[in-house]
C-alpha positions as a printed Julia matrix, in Angstrom:
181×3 Matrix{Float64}:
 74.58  156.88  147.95
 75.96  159.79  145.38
 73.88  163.22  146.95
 73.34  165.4   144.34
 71.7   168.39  146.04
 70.16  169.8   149.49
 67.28  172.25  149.69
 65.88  173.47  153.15
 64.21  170.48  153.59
 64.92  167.84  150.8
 67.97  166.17  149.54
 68.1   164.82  146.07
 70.19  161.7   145.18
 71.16  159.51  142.57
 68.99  156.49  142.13
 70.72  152.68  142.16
 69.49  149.35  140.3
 68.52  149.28  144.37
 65.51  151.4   143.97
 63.5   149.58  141.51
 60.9   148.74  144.71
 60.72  152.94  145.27
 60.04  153.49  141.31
 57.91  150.77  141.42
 55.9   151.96  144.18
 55.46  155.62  143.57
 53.79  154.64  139.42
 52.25  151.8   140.57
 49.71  155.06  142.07
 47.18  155.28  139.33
 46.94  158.86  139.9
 51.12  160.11  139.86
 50.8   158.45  136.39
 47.55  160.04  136.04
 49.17  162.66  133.55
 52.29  160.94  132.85
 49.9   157.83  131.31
 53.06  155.45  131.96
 52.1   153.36  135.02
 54.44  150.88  135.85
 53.09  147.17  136.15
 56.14  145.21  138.02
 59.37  145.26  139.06
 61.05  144.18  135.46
 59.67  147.15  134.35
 60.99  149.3   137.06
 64.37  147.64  136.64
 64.05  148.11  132.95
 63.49  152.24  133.67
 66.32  152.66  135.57
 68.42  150.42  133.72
 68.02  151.98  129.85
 66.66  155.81  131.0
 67.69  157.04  134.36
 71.05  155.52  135.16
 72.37  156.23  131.8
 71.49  159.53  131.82
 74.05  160.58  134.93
 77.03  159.41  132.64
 76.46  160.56  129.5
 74.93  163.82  130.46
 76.25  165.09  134.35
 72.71  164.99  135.69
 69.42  163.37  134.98
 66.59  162.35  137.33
 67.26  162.2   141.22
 65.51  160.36  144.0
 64.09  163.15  146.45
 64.27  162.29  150.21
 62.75  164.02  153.04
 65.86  165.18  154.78
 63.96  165.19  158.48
 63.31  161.32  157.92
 65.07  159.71  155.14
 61.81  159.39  153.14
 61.57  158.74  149.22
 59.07  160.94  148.46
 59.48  160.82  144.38
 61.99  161.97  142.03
 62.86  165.59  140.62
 65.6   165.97  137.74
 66.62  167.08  134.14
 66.79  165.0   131.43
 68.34  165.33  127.82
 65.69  164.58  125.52
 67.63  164.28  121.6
 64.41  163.36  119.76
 63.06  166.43  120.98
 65.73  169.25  119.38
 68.2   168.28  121.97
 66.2   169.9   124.4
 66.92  169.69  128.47
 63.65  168.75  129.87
 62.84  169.58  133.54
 60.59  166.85  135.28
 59.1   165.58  138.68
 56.8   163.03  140.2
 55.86  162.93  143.63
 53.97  160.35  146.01
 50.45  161.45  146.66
 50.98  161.93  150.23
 52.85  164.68  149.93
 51.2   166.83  147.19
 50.81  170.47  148.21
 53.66  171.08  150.3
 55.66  172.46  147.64
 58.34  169.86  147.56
 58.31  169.88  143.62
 58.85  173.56  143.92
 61.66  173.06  145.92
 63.3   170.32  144.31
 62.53  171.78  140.5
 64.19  175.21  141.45
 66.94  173.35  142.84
 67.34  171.23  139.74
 66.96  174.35  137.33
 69.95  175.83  139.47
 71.99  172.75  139.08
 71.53  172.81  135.26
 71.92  176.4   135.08
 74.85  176.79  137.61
 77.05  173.78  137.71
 76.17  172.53  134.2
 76.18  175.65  132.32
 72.95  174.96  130.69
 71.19  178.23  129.19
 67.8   176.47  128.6
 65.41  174.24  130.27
 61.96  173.02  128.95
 58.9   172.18  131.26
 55.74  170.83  129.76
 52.45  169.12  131.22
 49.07  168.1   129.67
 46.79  171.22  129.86
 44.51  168.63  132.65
 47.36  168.77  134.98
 47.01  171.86  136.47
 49.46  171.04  139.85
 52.29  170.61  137.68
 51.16  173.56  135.32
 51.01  175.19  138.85
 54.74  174.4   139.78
 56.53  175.52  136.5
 54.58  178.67  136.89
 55.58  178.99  140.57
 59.41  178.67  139.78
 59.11  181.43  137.02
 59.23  179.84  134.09
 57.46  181.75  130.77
 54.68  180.1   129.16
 55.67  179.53  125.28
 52.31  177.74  124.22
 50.5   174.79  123.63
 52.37  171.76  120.89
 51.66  167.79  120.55
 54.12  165.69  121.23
 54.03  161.84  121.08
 50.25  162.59  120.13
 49.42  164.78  123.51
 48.27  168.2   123.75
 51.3   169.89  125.78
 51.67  173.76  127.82
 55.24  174.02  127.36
 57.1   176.79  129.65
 60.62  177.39  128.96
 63.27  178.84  131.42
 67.04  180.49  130.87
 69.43  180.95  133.16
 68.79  184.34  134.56
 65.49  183.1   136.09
 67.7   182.5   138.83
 67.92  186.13  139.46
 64.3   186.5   141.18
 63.93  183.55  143.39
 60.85  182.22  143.71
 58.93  181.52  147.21
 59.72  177.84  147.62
 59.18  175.86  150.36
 55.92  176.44  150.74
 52.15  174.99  150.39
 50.57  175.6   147.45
């Protein structure tokens, strides 16, 4: 197991062909893929995902999206990450999906911030996109937590998006992670 990052109470992790059963799990929940409108319907499929989008990603990039664990139990509780998006003006994309259970205890906080530091810091990235449908106000919620500036509404892939944008010297005011919404 490759660790990517700790946060106070997470630690973040690169996913294996392994975890197809986790991936399958967590968007098999009709409403985690509420907003994303990609559920996944078997375990090809979640083999398929890891296999041709997240996996590569970690090679041809440095980073990508991470398996988040509760670090008091072991638990997979979703995944947090960055993700080149070339189709998109080369853009680094900041994303996160979380089981249900435990929405509202600002683990995407946590595990976003950490992830925007990781680009930012060890990567040398100077820009990171967020985006959510305008409906999905938790998420809207989170990339507004961590700081990041609200640039405006565009469609993309045929979806009304709010797209908030972050540079590197959000890291100079910290936001208050860790903590319940």
């Amino acid at each position: 197991m490759k660790i990517v990052l700790y946060t106070d109470r997470l630690f973040l992790r690169e996913f294996i062909m392994e975890d197809a059963g986790l991936m399958l799990d967590l968007n098999s929940d009709p409403e985690v893929t509420r907003y994303t409108l990609d559920p996944m319907l078997d375990i090809e499929q979640a083999r398929k995902v890891l296999e041709q989008i997240i996996l590569p990603q970690y090679a041809l990039n440095n980073f990508g999206r991470w398996a988040v664990h509760l670090k008091s139990s072991n638990e997979f509780i979703g995944w947090c990450g960055l993700k080149y998006r070339p189709g998109w003006d080369n853009e680094i994309d900041l994303g996160y999906r979380f089981k249900q259970i435990h929405w509202g205890k600002g683990y995407a906080t946590e595990a976003a911030y950490a992830s925007l530091q990781f680009g930012f810091e060890k990567r040398g990235l100077t820009h990171i996109v967020g985006r959510a449908l305008p409906a999905n106000t938790g998420s809207l919620r989170v990339l507004e937590k961590l700081g990041m500036k609200y640039r405006g509404e565009e469609v993309l892939e045929g979806l009304l998006h709010k797209t908030y944008d972050a540079f590197s010297h959000l890291l100079d005011n910290k936001p208050d992670i860790g903590r319940q919404a």
